[in-house]
LUMDOVEX-442452 format. One record per residue: residue number from 1; x, y, z of N, C-alpha, C, O in turn. Coordinates in nm, 3 decimals. Layout:
- NUM; X; Y; Z; X; Y; Z; X; Y; Z; X; Y; Z
...
# end
This chain:
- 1; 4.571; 5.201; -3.774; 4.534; 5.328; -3.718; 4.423; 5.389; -3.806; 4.455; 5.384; -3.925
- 2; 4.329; 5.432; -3.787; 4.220; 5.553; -3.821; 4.238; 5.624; -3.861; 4.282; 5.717; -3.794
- 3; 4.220; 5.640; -4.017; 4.246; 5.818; -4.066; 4.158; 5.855; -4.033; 4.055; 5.787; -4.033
- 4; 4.166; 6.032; -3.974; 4.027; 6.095; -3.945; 3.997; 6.177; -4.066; 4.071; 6.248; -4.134
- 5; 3.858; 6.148; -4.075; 3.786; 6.213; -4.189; 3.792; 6.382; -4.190; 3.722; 6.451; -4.116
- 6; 3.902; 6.444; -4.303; 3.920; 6.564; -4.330; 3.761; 6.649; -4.378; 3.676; 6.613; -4.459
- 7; 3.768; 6.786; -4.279; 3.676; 6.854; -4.333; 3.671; 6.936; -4.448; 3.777; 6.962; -4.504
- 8; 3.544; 6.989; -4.500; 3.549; 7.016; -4.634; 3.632; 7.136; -4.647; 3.720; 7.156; -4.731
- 9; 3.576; 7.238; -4.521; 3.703; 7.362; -4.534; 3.693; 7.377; -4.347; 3.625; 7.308; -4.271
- 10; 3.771; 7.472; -4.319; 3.843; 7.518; -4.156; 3.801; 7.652; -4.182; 3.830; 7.707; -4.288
- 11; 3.717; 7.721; -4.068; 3.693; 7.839; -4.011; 3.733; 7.904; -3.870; 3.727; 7.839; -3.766
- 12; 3.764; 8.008; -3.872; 3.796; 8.104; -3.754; 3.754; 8.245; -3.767; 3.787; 8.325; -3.855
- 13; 3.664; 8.267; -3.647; 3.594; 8.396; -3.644; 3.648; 8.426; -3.480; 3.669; 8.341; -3.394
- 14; 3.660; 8.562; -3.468; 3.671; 8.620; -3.318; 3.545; 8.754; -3.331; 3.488; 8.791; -3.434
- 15; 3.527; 8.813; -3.176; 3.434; 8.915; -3.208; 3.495; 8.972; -3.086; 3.530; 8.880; -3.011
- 16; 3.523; 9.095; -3.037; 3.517; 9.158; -2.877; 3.426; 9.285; -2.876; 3.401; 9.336; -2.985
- 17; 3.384; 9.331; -2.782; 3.319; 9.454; -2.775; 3.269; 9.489; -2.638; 3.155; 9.451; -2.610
- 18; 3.348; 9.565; -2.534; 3.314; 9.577; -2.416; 3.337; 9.474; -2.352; 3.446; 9.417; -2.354
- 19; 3.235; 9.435; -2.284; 3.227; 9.306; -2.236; 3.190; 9.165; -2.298; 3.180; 9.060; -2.236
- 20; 3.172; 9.184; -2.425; 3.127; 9.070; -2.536; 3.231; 8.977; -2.583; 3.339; 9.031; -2.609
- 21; 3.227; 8.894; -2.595; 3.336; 8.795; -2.660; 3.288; 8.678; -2.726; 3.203; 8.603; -2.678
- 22; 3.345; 8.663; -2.839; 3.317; 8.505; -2.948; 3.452; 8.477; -2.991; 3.566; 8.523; -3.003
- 23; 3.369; 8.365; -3.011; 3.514; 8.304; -3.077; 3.510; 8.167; -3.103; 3.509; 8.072; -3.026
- 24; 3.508; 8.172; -3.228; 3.479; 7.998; -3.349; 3.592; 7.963; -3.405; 3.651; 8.026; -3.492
- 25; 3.625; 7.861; -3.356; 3.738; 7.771; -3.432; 3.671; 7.657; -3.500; 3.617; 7.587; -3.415
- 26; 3.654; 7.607; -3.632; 3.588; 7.502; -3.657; 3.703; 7.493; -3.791; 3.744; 7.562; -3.884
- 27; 3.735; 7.280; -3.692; 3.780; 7.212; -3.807; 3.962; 7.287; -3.814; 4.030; 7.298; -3.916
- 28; 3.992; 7.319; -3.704; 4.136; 7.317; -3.716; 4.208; 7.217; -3.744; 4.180; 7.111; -3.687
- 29; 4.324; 7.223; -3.842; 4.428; 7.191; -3.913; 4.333; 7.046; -4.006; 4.374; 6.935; -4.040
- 30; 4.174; 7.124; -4.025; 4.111; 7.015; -4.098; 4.029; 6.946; -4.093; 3.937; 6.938; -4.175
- 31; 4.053; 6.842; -3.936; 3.999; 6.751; -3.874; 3.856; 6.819; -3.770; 3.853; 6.940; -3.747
- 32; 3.758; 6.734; -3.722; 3.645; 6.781; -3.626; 3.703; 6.854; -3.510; 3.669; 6.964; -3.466
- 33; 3.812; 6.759; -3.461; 3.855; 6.736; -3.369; 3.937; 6.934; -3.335; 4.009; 7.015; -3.392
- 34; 3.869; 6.920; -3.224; 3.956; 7.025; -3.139; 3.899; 7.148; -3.185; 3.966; 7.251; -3.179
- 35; 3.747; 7.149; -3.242; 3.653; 7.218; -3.293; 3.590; 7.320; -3.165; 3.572; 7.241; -3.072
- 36; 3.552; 7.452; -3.122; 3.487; 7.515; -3.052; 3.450; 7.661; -3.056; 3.528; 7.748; -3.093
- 37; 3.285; 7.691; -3.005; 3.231; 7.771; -3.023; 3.189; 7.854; -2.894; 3.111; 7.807; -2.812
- 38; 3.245; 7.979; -2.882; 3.217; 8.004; -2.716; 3.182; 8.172; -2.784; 3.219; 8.233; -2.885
- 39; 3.042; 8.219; -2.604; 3.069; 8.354; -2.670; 3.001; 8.380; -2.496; 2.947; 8.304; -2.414
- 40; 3.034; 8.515; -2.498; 3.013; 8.576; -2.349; 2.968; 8.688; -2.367; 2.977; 8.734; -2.481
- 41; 2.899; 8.777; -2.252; 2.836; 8.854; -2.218; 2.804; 8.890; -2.045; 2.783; 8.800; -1.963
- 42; 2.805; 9.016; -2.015; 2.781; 9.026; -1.870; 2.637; 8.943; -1.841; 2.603; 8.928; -1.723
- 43; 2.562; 8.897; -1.938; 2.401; 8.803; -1.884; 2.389; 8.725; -1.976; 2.274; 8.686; -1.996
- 44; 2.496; 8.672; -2.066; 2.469; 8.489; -2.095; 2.597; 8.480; -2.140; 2.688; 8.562; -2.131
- 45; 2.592; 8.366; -2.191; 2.684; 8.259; -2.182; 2.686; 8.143; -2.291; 2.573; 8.096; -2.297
- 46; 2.734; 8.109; -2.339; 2.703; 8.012; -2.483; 2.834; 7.942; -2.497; 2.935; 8.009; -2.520
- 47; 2.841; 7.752; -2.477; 2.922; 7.668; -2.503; 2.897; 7.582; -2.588; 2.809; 7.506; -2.549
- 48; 2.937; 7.556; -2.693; 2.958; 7.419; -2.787; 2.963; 7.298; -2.718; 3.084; 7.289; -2.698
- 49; 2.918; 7.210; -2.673; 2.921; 7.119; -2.611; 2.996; 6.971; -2.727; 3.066; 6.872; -2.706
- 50; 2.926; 7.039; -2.856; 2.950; 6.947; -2.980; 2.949; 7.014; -3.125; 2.847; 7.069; -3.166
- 51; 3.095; 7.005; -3.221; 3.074; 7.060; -3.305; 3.055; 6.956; -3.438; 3.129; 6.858; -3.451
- 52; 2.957; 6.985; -3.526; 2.964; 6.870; -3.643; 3.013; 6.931; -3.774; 3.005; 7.048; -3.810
- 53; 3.072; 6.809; -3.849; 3.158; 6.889; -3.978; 3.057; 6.994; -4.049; 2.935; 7.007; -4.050
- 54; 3.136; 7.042; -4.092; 3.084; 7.174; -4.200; 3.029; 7.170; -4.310; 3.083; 7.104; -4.399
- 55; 2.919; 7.232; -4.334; 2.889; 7.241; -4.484; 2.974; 7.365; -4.535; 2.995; 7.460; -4.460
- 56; 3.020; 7.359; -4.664; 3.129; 7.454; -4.709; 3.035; 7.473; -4.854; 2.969; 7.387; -4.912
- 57; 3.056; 7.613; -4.888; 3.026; 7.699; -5.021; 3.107; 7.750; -5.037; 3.122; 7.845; -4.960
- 58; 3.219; 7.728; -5.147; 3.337; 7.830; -5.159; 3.296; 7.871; -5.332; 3.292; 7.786; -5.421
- 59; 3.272; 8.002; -5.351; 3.283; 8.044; -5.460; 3.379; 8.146; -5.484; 3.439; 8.180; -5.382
- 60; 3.428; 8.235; -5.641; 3.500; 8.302; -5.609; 3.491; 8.444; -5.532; 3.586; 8.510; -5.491
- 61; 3.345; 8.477; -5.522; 3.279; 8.600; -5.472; 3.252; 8.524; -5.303; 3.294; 8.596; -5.212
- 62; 3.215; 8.447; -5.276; 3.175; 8.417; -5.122; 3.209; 8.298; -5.081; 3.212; 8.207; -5.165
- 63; 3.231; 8.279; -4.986; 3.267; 8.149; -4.887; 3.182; 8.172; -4.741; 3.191; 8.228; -4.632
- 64; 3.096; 8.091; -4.817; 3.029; 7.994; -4.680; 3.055; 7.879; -4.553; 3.016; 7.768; -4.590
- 65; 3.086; 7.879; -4.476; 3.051; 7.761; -4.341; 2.914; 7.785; -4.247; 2.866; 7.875; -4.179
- 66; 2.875; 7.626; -4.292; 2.739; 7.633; -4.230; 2.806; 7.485; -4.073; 2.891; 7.397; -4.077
- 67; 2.732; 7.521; -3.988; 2.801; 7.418; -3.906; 2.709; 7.404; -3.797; 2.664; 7.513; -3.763
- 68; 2.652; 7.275; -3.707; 2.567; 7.281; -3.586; 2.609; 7.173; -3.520; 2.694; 7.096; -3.562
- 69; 2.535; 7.162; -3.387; 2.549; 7.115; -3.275; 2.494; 7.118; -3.158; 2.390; 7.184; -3.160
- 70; 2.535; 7.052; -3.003; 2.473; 7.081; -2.901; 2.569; 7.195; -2.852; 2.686; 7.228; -2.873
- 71; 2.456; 7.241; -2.774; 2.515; 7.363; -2.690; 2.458; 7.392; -2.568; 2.344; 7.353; -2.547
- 72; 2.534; 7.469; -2.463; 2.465; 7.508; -2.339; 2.446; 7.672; -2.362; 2.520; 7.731; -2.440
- 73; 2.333; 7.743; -2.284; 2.352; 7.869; -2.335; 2.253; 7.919; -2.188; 2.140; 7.881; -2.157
- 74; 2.338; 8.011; -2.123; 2.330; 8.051; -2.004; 2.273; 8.164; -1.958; 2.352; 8.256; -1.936
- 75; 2.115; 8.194; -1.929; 2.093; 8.358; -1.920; 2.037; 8.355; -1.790; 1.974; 8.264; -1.735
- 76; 2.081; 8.507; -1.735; 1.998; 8.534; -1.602; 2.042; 8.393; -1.523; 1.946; 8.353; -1.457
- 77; 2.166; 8.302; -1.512; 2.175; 8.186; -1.427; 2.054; 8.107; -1.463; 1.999; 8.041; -1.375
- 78; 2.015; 8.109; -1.568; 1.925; 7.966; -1.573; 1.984; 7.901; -1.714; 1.960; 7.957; -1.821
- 79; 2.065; 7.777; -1.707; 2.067; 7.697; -1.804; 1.991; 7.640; -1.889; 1.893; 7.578; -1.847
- 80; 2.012; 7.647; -1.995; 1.945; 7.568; -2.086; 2.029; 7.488; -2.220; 2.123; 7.544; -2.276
- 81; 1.994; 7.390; -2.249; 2.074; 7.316; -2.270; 1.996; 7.239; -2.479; 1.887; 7.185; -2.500
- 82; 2.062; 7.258; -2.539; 2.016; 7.251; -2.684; 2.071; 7.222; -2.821; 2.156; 7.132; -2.817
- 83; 2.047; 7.274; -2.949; 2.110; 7.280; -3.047; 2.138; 7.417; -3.114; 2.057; 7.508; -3.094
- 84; 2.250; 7.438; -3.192; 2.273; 7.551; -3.263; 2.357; 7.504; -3.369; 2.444; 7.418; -3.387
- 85; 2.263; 7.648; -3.468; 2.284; 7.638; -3.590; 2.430; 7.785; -3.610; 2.417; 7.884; -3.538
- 86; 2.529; 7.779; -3.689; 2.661; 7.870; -3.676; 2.681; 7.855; -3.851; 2.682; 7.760; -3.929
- 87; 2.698; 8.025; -3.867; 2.716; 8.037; -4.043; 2.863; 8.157; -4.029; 2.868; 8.273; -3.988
- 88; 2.931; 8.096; -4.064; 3.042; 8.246; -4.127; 2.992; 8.231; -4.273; 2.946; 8.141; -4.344
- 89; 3.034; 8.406; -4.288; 3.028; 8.397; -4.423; 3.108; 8.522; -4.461; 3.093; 8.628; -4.401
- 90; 3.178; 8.508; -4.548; 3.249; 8.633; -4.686; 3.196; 8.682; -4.781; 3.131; 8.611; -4.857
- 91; 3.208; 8.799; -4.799; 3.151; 8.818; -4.960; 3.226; 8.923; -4.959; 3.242; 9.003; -4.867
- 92; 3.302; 8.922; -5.138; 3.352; 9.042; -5.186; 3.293; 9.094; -5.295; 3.214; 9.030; -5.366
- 93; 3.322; 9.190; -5.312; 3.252; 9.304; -5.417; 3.378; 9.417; -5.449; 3.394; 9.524; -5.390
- 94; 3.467; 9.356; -5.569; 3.584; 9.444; -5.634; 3.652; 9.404; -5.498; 3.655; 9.288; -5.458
- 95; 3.712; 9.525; -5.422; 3.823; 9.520; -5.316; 3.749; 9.490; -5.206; 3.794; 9.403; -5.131
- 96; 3.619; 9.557; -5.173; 3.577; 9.518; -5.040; 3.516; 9.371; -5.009; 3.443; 9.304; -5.082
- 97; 3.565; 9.341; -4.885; 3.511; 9.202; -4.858; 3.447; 9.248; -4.691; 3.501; 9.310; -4.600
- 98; 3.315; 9.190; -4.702; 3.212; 9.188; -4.598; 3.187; 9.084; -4.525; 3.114; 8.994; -4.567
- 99; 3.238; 9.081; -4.420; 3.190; 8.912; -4.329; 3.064; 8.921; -4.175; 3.034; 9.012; -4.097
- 100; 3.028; 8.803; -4.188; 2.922; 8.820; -4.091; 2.931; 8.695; -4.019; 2.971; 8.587; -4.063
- 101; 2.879; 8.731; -3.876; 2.876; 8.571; -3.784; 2.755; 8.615; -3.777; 2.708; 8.729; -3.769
- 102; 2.670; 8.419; -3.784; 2.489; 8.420; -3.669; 2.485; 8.322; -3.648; 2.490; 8.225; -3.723
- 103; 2.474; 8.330; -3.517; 2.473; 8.223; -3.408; 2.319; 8.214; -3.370; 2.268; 8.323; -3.348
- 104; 2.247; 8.118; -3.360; 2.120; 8.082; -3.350; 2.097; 7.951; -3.264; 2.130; 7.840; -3.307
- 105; 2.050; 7.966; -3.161; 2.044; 7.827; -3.078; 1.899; 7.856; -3.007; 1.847; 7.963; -2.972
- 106; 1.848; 7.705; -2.997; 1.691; 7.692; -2.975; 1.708; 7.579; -2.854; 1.796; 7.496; -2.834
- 107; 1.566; 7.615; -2.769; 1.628; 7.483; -2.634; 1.477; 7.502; -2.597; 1.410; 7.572; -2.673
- 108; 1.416; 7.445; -2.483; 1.309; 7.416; -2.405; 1.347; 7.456; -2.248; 1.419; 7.389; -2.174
- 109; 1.289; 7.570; -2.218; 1.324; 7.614; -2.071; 1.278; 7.519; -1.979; 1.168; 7.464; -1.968
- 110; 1.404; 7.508; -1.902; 1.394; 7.362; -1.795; 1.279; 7.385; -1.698; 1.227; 7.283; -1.652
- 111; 1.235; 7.498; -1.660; 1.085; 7.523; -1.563; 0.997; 7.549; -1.636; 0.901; 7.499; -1.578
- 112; 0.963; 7.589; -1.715; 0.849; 7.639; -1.771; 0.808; 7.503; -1.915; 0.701; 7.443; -1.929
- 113; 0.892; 7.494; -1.971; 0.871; 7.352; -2.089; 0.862; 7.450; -2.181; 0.832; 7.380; -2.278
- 114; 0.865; 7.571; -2.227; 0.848; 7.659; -2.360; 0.963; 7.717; -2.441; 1.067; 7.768; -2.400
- 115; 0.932; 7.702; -2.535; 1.098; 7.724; -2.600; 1.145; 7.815; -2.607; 1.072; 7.908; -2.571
- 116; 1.300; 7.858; -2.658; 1.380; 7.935; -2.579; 1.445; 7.975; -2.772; 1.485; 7.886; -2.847
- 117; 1.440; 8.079; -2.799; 1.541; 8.100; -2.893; 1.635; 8.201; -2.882; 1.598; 8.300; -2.820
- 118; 1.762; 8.201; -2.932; 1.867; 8.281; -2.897; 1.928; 8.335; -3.081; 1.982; 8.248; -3.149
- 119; 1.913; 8.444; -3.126; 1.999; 8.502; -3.178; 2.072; 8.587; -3.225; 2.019; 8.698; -3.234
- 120; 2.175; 8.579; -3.259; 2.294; 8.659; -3.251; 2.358; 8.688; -3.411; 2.380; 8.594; -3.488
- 121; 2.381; 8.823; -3.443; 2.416; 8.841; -3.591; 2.479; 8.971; -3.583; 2.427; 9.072; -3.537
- 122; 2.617; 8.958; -3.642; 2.771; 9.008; -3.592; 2.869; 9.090; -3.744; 2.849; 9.045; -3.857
- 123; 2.923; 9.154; -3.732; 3.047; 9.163; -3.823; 3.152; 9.178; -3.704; 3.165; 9.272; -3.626
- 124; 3.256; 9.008; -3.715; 3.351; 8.984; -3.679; 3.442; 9.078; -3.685; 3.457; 9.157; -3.778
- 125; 3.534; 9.068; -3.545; 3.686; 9.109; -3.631; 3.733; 9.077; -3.692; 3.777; 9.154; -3.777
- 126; 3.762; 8.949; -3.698; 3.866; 8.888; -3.762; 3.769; 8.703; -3.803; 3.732; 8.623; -3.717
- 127; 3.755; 8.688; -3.957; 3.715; 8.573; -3.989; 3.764; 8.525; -4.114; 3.753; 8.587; -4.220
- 128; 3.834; 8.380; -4.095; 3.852; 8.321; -4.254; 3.847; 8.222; -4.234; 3.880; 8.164; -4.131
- 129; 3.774; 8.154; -4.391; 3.729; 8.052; -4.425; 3.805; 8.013; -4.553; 3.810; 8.083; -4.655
- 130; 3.873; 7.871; -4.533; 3.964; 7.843; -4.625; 3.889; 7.687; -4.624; 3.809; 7.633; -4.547
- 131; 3.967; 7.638; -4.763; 3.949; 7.492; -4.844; 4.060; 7.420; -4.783; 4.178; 7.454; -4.787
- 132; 4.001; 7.293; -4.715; 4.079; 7.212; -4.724; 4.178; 7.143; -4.789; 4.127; 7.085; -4.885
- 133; 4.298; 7.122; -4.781; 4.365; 7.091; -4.914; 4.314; 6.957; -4.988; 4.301; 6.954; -5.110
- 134; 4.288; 6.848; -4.906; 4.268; 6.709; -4.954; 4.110; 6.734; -4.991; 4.069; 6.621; -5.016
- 135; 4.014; 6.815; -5.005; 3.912; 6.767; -4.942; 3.858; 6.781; -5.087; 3.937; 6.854; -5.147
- 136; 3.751; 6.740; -5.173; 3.712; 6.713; -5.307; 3.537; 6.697; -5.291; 3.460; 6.653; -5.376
- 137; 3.500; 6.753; -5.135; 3.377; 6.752; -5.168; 3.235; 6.895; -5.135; 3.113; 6.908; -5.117
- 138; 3.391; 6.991; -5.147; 3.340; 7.130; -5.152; 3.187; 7.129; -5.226; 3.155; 7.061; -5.323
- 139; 3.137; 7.188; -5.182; 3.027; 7.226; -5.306; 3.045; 7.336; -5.391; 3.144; 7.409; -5.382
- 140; 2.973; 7.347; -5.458; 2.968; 7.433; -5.577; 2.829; 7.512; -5.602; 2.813; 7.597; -5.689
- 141; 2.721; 7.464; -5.501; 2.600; 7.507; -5.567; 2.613; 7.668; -5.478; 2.706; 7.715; -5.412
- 142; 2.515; 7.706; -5.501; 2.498; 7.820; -5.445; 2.347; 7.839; -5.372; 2.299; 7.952; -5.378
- 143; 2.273; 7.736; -5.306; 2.179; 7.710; -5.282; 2.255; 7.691; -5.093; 2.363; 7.658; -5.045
- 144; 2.170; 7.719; -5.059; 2.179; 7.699; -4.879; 2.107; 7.577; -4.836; 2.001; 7.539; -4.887
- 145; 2.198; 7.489; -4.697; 2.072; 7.389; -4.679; 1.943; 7.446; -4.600; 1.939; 7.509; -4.494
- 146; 1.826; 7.398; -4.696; 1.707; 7.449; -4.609; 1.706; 7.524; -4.485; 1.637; 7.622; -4.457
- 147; 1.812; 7.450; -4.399; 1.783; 7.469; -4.237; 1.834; 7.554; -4.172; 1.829; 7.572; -4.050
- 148; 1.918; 7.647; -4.302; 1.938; 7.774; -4.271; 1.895; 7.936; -4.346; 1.954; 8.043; -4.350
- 149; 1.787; 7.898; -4.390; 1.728; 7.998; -4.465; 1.617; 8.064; -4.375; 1.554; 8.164; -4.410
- 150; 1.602; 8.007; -4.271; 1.539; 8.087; -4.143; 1.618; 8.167; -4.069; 1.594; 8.278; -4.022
- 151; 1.754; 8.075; -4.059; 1.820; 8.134; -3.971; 1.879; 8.303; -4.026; 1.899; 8.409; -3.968
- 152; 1.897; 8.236; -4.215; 1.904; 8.404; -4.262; 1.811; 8.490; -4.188; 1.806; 8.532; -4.072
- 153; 1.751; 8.499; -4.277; 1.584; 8.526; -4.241; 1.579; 8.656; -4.117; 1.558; 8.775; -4.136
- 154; 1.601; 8.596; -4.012; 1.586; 8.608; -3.870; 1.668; 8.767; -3.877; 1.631; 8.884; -3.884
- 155; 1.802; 8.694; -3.870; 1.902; 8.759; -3.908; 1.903; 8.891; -3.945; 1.946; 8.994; -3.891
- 156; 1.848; 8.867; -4.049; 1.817; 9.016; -4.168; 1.762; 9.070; -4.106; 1.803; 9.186; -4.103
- 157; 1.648; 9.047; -4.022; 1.529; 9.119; -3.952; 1.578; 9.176; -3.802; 1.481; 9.224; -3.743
- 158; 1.676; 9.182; -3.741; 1.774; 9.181; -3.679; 1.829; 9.364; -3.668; 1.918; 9.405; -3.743
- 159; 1.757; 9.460; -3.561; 1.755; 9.575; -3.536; 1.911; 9.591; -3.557; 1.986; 9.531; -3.481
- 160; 1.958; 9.665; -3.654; 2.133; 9.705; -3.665; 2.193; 9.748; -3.519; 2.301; 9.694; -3.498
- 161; 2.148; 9.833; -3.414; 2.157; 9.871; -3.317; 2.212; 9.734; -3.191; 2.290; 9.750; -3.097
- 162; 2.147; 9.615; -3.228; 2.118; 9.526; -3.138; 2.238; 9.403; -3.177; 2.240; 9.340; -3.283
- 163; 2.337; 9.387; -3.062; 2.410; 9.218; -3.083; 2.317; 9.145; -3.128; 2.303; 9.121; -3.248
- 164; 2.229; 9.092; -3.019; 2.153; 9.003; -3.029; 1.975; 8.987; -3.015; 1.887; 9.061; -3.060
- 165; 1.965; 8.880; -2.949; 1.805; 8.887; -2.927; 1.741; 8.739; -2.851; 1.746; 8.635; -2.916
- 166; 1.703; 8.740; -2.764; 1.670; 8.612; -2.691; 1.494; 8.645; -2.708; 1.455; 8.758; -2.679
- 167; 1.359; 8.507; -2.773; 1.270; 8.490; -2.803; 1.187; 8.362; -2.670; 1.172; 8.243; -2.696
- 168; 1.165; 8.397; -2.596; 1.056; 8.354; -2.525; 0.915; 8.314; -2.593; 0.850; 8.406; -2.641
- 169; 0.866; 8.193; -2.599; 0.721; 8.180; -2.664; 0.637; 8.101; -2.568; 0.645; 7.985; -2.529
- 170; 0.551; 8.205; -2.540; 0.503; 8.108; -2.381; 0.351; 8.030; -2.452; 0.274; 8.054; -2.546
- 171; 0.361; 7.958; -2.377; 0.204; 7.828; -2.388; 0.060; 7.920; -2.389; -0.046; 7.882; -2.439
- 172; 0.082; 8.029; -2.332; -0.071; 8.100; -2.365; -0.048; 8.187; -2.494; -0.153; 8.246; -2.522
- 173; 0.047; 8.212; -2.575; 0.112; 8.291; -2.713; 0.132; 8.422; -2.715; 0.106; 8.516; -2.790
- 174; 0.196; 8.399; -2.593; 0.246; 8.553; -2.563; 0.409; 8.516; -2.631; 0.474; 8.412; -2.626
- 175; 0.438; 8.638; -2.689; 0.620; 8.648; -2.741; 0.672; 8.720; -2.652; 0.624; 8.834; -2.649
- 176; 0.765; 8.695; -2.565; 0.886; 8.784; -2.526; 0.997; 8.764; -2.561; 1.066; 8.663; -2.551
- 177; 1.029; 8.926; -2.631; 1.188; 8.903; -2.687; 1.248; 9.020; -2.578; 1.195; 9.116; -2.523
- 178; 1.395; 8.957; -2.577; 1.473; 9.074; -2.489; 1.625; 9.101; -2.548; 1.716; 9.019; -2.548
- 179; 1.630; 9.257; -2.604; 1.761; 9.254; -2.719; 1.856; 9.269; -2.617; 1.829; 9.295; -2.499
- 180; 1.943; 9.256; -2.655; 2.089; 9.304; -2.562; 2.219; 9.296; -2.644; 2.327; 9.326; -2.592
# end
């Protein structure tokens, strides 16, 4: 029989608000398996199609999960179909502890051929990120992989007022963004 390869740590984030809903399970009781990322809105829609193991930062001040995949992500009834990049993160300071979800997914609009970016940057209700018990290949650095230091980035820049933000970049270099 197959042992399945234990992840480095297991995350769970929820979000509600009106009509809004998320909700990340990654790496329950460990394993890939039975991994998912869903989030809703009265005008899109966002499915995990595929989740891949985690990069984990556990220090004693913050705990990181960095995690990506394919995804479908649904606006105005037009599908589009792609990859996304998904970060929980903790940080405490004395008693208070601060957590944040950003969800970031990029695709190629199926009529037009121009790319499509989607993102989203949150304080959860409810999120924790724990160490695997078996797992010995936590990291320790405190360095991010490259491929999410945009996705900070973005993030930060990210109107407080606003869930999210969908980025239109059309072939003549026009930008349309539309917050919601």
């Amino acid at each position: 029989m197959k042992k399945e390869k234990l992840c480095e740590c297991q995350g769970f984030a929820t979000y509600t608000f009106d009509n809004t809903n998320f909700l990340a399970n990654i790496c329950p009781n460990c394993t890939i398996e039975g991994s998912t990322v869903t989030a809703s809105s009265e005008e899109t829609s966002f499915v995990a199609t595929s989740v891949n193991p985690p990069n984990c930062l556990i220090q004693p001040q913050s705990k990181i999960l960095l995690t990506s995949g394919m995804s479908v992500f649904v606006e105005d009834s037009t599908i589009h179909q792609g990859i996304y990049n998904l970060a929980l993160a903790q940080f405490q300071e004395g008693t208070v502890v601060e957590s944040i979800v950003i969800l970031f997914f990029v695709s190629i609009d199926p009529t037009s051929g121009e790319p499509v970016l989607f993102l989203t940057t949150f304080e959860p209700d409810e999120l924790s990120i724990t160490q695997c018990r078996d797992s010995s290949s936590t990291s320790s650095s405190n360095v991010l992989p490259p491929q999410y230091n945009h996705m900070l980035n973005l993030a930060t820049n990210l109107k407080q007022n606003k869930l999210g933000k969908i980025i239109r970049i059309h072939s003549d270099g026009r930008i349309e963004e539309k917050d919601f």
